[in-house]
N, C-alpha and C positions, 0 to 999 in steps of 0.2 A: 509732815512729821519732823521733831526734830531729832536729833542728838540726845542722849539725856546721860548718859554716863560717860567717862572715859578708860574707868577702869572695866575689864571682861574677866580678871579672874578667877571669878564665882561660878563661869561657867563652864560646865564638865569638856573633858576632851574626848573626842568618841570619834571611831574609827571604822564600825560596822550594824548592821543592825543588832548583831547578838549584843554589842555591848549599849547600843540605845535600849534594848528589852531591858537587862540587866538596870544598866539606873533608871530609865521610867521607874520598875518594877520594885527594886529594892531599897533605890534612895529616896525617890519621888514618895511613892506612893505610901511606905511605910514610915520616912524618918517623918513626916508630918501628921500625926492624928488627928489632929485642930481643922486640919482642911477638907473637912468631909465634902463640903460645898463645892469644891473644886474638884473630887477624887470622883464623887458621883458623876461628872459631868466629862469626864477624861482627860481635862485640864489642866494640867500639873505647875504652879510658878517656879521658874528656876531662880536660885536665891532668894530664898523669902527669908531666911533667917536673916540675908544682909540687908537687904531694904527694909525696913519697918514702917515707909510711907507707900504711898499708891504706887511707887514707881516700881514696885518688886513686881507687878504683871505684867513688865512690859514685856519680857521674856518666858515664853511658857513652853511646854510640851506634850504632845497630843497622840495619842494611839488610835490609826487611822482605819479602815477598811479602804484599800483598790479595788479596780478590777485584777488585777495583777495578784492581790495578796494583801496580806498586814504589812503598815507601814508605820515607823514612828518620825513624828517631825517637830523640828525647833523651830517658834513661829515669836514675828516680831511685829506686836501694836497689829495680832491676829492675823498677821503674813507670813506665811508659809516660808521659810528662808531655805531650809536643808529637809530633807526625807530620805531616810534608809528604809531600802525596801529587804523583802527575803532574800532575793535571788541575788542582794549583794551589791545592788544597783544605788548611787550617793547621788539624790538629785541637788542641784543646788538653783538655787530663784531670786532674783531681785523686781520683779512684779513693774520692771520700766520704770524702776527709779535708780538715782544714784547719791546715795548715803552713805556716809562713811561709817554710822554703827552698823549697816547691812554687811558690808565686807570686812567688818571687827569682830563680827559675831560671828560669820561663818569661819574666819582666820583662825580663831581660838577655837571653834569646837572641832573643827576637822585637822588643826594642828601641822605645826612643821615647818622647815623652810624652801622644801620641793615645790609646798601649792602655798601659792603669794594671789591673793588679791587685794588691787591696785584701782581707786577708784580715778578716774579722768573728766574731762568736757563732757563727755559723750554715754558715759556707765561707769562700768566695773569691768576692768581688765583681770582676769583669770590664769593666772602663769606657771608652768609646771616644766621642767628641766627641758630647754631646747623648743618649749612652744608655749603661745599666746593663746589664748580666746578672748569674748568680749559678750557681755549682755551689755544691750543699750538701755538708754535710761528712757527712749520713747514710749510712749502708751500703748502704740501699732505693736510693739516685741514684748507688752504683758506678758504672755501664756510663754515665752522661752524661757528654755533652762541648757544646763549644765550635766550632763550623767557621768560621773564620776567609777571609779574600782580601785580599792584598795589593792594596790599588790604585795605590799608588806613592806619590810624594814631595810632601808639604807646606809649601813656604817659610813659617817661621816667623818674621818678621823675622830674615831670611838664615839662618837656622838649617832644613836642612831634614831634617824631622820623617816617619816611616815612617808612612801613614794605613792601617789595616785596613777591613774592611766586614764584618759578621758576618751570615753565612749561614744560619747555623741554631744553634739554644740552646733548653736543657732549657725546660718550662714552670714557669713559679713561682707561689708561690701567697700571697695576704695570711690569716692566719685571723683570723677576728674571733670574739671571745665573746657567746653569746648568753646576753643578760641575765636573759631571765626564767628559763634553764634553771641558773642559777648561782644565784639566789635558791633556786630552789624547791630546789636542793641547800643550800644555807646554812641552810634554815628544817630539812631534814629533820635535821643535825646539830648543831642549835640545842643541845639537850640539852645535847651532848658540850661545846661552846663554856661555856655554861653552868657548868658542871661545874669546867671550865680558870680560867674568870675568879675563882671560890670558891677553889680551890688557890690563884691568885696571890694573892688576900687574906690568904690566912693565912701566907705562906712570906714571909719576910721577906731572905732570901738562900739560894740556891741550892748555894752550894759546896763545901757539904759533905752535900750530896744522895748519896743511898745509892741502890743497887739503877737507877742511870742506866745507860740502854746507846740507839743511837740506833737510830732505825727510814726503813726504806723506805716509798716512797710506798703498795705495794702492801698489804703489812703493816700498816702505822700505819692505813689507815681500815678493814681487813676487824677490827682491833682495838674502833675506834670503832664500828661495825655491831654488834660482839658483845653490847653493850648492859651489858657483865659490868664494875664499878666498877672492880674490881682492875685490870683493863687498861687503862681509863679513865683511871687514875693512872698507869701506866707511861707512855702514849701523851701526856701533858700535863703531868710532870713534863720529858718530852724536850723538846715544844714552848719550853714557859718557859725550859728552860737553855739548846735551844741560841739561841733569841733573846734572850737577858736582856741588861740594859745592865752591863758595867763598868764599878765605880766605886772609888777609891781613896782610902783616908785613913791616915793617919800611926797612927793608933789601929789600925786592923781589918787594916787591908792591902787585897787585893782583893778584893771581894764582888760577887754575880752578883744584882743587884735584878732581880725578874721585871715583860717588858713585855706583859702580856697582847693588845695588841692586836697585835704583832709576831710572838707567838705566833700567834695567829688567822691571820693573814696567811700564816705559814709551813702552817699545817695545810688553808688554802685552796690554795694553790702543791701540795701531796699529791693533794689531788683535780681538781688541772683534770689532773694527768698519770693518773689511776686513770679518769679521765672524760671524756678528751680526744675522744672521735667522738661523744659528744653535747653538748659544753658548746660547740664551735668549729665556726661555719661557712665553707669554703675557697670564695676568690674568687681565679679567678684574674688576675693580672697581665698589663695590655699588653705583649708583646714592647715591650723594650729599657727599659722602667718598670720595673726591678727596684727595690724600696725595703724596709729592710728591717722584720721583723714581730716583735715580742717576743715572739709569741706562738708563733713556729712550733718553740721550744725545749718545746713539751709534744706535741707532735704526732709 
């Protein structure tokens, strides 16, 4: 899905479920007669007066049945983003993706500068006076969310500011590399390193390398394992080109000088994702100490 607008402010600010009742109810429902199509079905487009092409559904509004209770929720290209429930409860969702109209639309409806969402590498960063959360953008953290409470108004030097309190949030986790289990892998493909650093010595530029195609993490080291040279040169002519330095001169033109250590680097990056449940051990994180992890991109 992409992006499709930049501007949000067509769409409402709401702050509890009385006041989603109120606009589903009063704005929704009634300032459009024309939308029978959409009203019969509980569907409501938010800005349709300002869109006048297809793109006005991309944002809609829904009156739900829980188990819990009635719920009203603002859903994006039919994803469910925020849900106010009775009891008071602000779910909010990014369905394991990281989108920056996901955290534009939730920014604007739920309002303020106390709750900031921040998308990164990794999700949506959730931030609220003195603490972090995180939904990830993985598919395994679909079904997490966010439960949110309004606790009311914050004079901000006379500015006042919507304060939340967060009720409940996914657990996160820091991973960390463990070192000796990353040696004793770097010593067993010593060899293949070996091998790569002799290639860079003799290749003097890369650009006109024959027989290149690139490889996946899972592929390039079941390559390496095979112990077989021929694939030892396919798997290390890839490394060298796709990290090689370019450089330019009036004489040659472009030339791809190989960085062997860069190399290295990229073919270590191969195995901590071919090796990720035994090279990284998960700690997890204090509730509302979200920070984020370089590492949790191999995991």
């Amino acid at each position: 899905m992409q992006a499709f607008f930049k501007d949000t402010s067509f769409l409402p600010m709401l702050e509890s479920y009385e006041d989603a009742h109120h606009y589903y109810h009063e704005r929704l429902m009634k300032s459009e007669p024309n939308l029978k199509i959409y009203r019969d079905k509980g569907i409501m487009p938010i800005g349709y007066r300002y869109y006048a092409d297809r793109r006005r559904l991309n944002v809609t509004m829904s009156e739900v049945n829980h188990a819990r209770g009635k719920a009203y929720t603002v859903d994006f290209h039919g994803l469910t983003l925020i849900e106010f429930h009775e009891n008071g409860d602000i779910v909010i969702k990014n369905h394991g993706k990281k989108i920056v109209s996901i955290a534009e639309i939730i920014q604007k409806v739920l309002g303020g500068t106390r709750l900031q969402l921040w998308t990164d590498s990794h999700g949506i960063e959730v931030r609220v006076p003195n603490a972090a959360y995180h939904l990830p953008k993985t598919l395994s953290h679909y079904g997490e969310s966010i439960t949110l409470r309004f606790k009311g108004y914050v004079n901000n030097n006379r500015d006042y500011e919507r304060d939340y309190e967060v009720i409940k949030c996914p657990k996160t986790y820091e991973y960390r590399l463990i070192r000796k289990e990353m040696n004793a892998l770097r010593q067993k493909y010593k060899p293949f390193t070996d091998y790569m650093y002799g290639i860079a010595g003799i290749i003097d530029d890369l650009t006109q390398l024959k027989d290149y195609r690139s490889f996946g993490y899972k592929e390039s080291t079941e390559l390496i394992e095979s112990e077989d040279v021929s694939e030892w040169y396919k798997v290390a002519t890839w490394a060298l080109k796709d990290s090689a330095n370019r450089e330019f001169s009036w004489d040659t033109g472009w030339t791809h000088k190989p960085n062997p250590k860069k190399a290295k680097a990229l073919v270590e990056t191969h195995l901590k994702y071919r090796y990720s449940d035994t090279l990284f051990k998960r700690i997890e994180q204090p509730k509302g100490k979200y920070k984020i992890c370089s590492n949790t991109k191999f995991i």
